[in-house]
C-alpha positions as CSV (number, residue, x, y, z in Angstrom):
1,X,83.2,80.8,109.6
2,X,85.9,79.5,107.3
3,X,85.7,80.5,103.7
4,X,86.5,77.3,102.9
5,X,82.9,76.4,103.1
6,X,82.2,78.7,100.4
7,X,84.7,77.2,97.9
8,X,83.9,74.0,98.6
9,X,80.5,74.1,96.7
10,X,82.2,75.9,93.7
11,X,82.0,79.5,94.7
12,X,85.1,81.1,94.6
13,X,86.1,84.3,96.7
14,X,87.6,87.2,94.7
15,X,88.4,90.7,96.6
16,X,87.0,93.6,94.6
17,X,90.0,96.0,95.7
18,X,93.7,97.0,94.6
19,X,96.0,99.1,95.9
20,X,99.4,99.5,96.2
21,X,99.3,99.5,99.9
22,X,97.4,96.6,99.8
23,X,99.8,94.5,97.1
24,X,102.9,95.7,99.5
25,X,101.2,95.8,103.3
26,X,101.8,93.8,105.8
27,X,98.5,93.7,107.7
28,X,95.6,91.9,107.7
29,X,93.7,93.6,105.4
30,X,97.4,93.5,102.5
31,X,96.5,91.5,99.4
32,X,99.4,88.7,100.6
33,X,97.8,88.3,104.1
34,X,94.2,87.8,102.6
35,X,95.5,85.0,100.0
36,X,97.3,83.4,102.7
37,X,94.2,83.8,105.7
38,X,90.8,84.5,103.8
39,X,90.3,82.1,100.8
40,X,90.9,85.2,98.5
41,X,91.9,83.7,94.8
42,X,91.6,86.1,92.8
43,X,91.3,90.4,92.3
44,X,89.0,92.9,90.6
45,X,89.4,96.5,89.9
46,X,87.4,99.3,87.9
47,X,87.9,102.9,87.8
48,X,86.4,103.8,90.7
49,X,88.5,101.8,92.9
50,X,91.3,103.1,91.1
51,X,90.5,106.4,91.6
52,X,90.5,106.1,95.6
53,X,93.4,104.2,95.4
54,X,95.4,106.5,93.5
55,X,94.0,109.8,94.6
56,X,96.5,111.8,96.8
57,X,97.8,108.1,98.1
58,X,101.9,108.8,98.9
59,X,102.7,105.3,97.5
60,X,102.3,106.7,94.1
61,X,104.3,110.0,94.4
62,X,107.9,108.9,93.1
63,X,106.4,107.1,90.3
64,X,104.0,110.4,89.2
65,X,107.2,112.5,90.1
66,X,108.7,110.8,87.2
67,X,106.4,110.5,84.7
68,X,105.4,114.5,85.1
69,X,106.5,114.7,81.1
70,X,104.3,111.9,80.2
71,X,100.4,112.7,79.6
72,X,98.1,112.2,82.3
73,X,96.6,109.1,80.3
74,X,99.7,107.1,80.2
75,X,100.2,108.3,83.6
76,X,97.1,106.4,85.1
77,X,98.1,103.1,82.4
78,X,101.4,102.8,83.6
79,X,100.2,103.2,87.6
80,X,97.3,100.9,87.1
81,X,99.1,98.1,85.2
82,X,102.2,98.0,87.4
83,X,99.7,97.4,90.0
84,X,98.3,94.7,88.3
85,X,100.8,92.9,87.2
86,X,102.6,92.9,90.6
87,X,98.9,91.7,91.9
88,X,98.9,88.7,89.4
89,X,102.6,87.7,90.2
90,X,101.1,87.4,94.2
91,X,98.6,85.1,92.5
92,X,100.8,82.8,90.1
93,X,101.0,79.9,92.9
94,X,96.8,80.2,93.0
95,X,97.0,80.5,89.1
96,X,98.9,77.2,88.6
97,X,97.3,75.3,90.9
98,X,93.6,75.9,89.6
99,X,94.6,75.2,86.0
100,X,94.2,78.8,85.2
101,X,90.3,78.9,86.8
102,X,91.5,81.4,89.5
103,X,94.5,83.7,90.9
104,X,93.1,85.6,88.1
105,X,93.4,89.7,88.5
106,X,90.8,92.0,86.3
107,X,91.6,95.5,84.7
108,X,89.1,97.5,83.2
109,X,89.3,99.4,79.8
110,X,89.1,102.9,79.9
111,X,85.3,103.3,80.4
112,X,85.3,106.1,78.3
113,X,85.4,103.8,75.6
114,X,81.8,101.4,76.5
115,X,80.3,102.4,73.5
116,X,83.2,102.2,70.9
117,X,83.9,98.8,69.7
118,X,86.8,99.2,67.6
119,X,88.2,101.4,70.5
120,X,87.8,99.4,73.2
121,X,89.5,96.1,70.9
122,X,92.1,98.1,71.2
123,X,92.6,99.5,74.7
124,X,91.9,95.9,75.3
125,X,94.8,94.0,73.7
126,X,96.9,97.1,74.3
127,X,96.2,96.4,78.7
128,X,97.1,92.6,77.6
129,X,100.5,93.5,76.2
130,X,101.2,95.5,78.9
131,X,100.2,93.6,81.9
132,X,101.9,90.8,80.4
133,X,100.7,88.0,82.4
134,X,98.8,84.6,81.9
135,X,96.9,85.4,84.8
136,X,94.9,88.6,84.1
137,X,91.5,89.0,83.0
138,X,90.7,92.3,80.8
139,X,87.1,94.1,81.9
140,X,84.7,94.5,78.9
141,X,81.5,96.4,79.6
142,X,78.5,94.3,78.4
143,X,77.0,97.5,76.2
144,X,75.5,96.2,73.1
145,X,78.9,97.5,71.0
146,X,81.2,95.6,73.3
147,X,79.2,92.6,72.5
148,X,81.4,92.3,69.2
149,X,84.6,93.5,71.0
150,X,84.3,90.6,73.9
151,X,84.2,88.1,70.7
152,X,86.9,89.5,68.6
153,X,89.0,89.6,71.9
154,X,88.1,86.0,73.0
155,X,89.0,84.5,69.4
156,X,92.4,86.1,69.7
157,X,92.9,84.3,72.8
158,X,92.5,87.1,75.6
159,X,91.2,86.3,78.9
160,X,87.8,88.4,79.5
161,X,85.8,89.8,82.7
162,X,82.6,91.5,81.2
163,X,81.2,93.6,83.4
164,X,78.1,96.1,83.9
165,X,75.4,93.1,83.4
166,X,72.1,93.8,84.8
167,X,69.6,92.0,82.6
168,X,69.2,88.1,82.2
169,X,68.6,88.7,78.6
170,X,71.6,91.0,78.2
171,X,73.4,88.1,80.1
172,X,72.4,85.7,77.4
173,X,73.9,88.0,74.7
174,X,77.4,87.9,76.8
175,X,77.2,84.4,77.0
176,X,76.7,84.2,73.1
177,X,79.2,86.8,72.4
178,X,81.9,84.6,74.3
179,X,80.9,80.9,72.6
180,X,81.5,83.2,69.3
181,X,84.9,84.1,70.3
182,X,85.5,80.5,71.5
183,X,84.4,78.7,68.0
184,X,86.9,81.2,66.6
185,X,89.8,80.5,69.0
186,X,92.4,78.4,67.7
187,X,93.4,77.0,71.4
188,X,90.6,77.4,73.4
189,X,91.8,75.6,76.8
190,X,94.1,78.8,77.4
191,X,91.1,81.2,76.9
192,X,89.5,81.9,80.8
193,X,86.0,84.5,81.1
194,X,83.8,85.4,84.2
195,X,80.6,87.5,83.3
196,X,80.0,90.2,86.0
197,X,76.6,90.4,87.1
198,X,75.9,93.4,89.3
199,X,73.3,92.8,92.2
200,X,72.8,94.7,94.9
201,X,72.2,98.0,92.5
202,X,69.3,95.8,91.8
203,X,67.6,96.2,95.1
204,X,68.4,100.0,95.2
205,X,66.3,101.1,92.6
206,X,63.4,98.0,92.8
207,X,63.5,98.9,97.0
208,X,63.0,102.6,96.3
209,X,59.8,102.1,93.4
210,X,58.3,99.4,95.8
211,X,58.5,101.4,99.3
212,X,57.1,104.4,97.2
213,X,53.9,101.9,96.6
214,X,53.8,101.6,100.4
215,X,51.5,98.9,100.1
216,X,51.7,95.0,101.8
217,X,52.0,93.8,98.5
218,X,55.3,96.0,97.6
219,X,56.7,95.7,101.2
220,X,56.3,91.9,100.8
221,X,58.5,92.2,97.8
222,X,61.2,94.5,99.2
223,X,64.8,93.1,99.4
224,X,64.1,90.0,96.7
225,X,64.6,91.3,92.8
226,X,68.3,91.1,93.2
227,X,68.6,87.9,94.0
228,X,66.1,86.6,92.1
229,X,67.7,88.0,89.3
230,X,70.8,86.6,89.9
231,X,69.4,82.9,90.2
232,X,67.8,83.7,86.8
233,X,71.2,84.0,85.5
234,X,72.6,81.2,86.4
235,X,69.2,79.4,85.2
236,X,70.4,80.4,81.9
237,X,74.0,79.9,82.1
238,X,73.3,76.0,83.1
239,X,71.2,76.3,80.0
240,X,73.3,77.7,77.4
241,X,76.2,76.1,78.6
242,X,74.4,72.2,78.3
243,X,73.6,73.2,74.4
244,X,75.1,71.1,71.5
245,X,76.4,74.5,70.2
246,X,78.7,74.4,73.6
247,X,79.4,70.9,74.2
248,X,81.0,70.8,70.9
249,X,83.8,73.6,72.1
250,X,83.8,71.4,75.4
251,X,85.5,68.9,73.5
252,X,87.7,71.2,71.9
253,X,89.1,71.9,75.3
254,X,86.9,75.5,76.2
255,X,86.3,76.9,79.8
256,X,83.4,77.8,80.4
257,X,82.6,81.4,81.7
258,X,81.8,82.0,85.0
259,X,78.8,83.6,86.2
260,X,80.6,86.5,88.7
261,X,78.8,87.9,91.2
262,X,79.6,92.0,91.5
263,X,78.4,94.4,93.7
264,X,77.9,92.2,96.4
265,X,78.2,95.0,99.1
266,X,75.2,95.5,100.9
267,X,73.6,99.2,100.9
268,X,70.6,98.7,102.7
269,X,72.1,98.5,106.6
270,X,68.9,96.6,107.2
271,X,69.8,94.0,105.5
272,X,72.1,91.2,106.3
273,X,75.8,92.5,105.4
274,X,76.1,88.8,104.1
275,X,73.4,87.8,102.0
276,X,74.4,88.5,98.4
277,X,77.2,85.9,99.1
278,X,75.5,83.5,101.2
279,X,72.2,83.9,98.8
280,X,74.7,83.4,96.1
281,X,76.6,79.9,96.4
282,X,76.2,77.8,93.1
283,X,78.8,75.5,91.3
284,X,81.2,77.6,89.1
285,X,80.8,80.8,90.0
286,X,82.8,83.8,91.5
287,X,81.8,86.2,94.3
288,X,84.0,89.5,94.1
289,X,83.1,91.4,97.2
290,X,84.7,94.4,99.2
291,X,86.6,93.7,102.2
292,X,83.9,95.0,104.5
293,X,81.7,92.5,103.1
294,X,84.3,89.3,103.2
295,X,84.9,90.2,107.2
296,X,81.5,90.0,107.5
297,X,81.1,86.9,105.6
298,X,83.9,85.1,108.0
299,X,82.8,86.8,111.2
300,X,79.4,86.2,110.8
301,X,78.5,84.5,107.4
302,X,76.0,81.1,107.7
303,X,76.7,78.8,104.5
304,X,73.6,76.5,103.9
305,X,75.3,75.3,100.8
306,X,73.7,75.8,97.3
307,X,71.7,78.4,97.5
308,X,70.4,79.2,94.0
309,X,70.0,75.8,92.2
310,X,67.0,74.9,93.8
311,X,64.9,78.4,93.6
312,X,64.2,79.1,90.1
313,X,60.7,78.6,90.0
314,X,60.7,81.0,93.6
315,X,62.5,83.7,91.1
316,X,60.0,83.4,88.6
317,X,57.1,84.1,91.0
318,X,58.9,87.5,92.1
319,X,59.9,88.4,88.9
320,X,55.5,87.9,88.0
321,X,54.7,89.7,91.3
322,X,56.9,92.8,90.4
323,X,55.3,93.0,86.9
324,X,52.3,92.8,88.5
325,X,52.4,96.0,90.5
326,X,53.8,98.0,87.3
327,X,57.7,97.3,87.7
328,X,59.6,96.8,84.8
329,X,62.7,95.3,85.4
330,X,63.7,95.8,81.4
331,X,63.4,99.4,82.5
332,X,65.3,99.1,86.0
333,X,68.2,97.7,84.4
334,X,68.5,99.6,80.8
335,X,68.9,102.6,83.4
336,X,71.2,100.7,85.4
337,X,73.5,100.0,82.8
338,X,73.7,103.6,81.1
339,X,74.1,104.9,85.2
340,X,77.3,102.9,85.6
341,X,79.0,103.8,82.7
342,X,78.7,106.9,83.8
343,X,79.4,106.7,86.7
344,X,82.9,104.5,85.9
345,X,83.6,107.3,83.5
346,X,83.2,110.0,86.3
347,X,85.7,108.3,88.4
348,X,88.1,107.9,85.8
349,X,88.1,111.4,84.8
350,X,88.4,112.6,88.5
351,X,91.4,110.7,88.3
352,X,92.8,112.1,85.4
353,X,91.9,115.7,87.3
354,X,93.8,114.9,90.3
355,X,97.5,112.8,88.9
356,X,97.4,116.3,86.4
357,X,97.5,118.3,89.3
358,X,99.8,116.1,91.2
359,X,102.4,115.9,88.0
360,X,102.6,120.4,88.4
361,X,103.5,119.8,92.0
């Protein structure tokens, strides 16, 4: 299957992986051969993918060799940005030619900071100055205090992933948060966002309260939160993004921001490796998936086109069934969200752990 198809009804394809092997290889899995071969226009990262790129990799070794009088912290900056910046240059042709929309790259702030507003402001505009390119996007987790940092950044014209959203309603607060930064933007055509929306974390812990039921009602059930969920969100991003309030910045010249697709790996292995892509095809959004999941998708992926549009009211009825049998998705994803800070915290400390113990060596 050619990606193509994909893109052609407004989904674009992001990889959600950086390396420095990847930015510099030659294969077909380097970040040059996938722009070139598999529709790939654009890049996310988060600490965890950091952390296993960095971890005990040789590419990094002269550079850690001579930063050993540095801290650890401006250690992992300095690694992470230089990768990112050399991953946006790959993207500038991609960049140019999309008006800004893609060939965009995403760095994360240092997720020790998702609950510190004033904190992550500043980590934020501090990765923007150093990156130094048009083309990157800085990751903002969608906690209630980085609500108020994803405005303030947004009015002072930085291009903004936010990631970590579980909740339609939490999604509508994003989507407020960024129309706030917007009215305040002086320029808002150069301002580009993407919302992260994390799926298939969904289905973990719905799948596991439902097969615990062990009843027809719960099995009928299993496998379909996630994507429900996700065509809710885009329900309400078609909405909010038709209001007067938004039309208005329209004019002005404003972007709208992308619904993203995250987490789009499949865990269950019963599953079809492809459906939170092919389940997922709407105008203007973004699918970052891992590599495993885009060979599947052009091995073995079936694009029937839109795919979310037309299944609202279908999304509604599982969302009712799931209350019905006690299963509060309010619940599902407040956990959700505290989980993954957490666990993007974890891997970013483990990192710190392990280029301290390589700068002694």
């Amino acid at each position: 299957m050619s990606v193509n198809e994909i893109a052609q009804f407004g989904t674009s394809i992001w990889l959600d992986d950086l390396s420095r092997a990847k930015i510099t290889g030659t294969d077909a899995h380097s970040l040059p051969s996938r722009i070139a071969h598999s529709g790939v226009v654009g890049v996310t990262t988060n600490p965890s993918i950091f952390a296993a790129a960095i971890a005990g990799a040789s590419e990094y070794a002269e550079d850690i060799a001579l930063m050993k009088a540095s801290s650890v912290d401006e250690c992992v900056k300095r690694l992470t940005t230089d990768d990112v910046r050399h991953a946006c240059d790959l993207f500038k042709d991609i960049y140019s030619s999309t008006k800004g929309i893609d060939g965009r790259v995403s760095i994360e702030v240092d997720p020790r900071l998702a609950h510190d507003t004033l904190g992550t402001i500043a980590a934020a505009k501090d990765l923007w100055a150093i990156v130094d390119r048009p083309n990157v996007m800085i990751k903002v987790p969608a906690t209630v205090e980085g609500l108020p940092a994803i405005t303030e950044l947004i009015a002072a014209g930085i291009s903004v992933n936010v990631t970590l959203i579980f909740s339609v309603k939490r999604y509508g607060a994003v989507i407020d948060a960024f129309i706030a930064g917007i009215e305040k933007t002086t320029n808002p055509s150069h301002v580009h966002s993407v919302a992260s929306f994390f799926v298939s974390r969904i289905d973990s812990s719905v799948d596991a309260l439902l097969k615990a039921k062990a009843t027809p009602e719960a099995s009928a059930l299993l496998g379909k939160a996630a994507i429900a969920n996700a065509h809710l969100a885009y329900q309400l991003f078609e909405e909010k993004f038709a209001s007067a309030r938004w039309v208005a910045q329209a004019e002005r010249g404003a972007h709208k921001q992308r619904p993203l697709w995250a987490s789009t790996g499949v865990k269950d292995p019963t599953y079809d490796d492809t459906r939170y892509v092919v389940e997922l095809i709407a105008a203007e959004t973004v699918n970052t998936m891992p590599q495993n999941t885009l060979d599947a998708v052009i091995n073995h992926g079936v694009v029937r086109g839109d795919t979310i549009s037309m299944n609202y009211a279908d999304a509604v009825e599982v969302f009712k069934s799931l209350s019905a049998l006690g299963i509060s998705l309010n619940t599902i994803t407040h956990d959700l969200e505290i989980d993954g800070v957490q666990k993007f915290a974890q891997a970013w400390q483990e990192l710190l752990i392990a280029l301290e113990a390589a700068q002694k060596i």
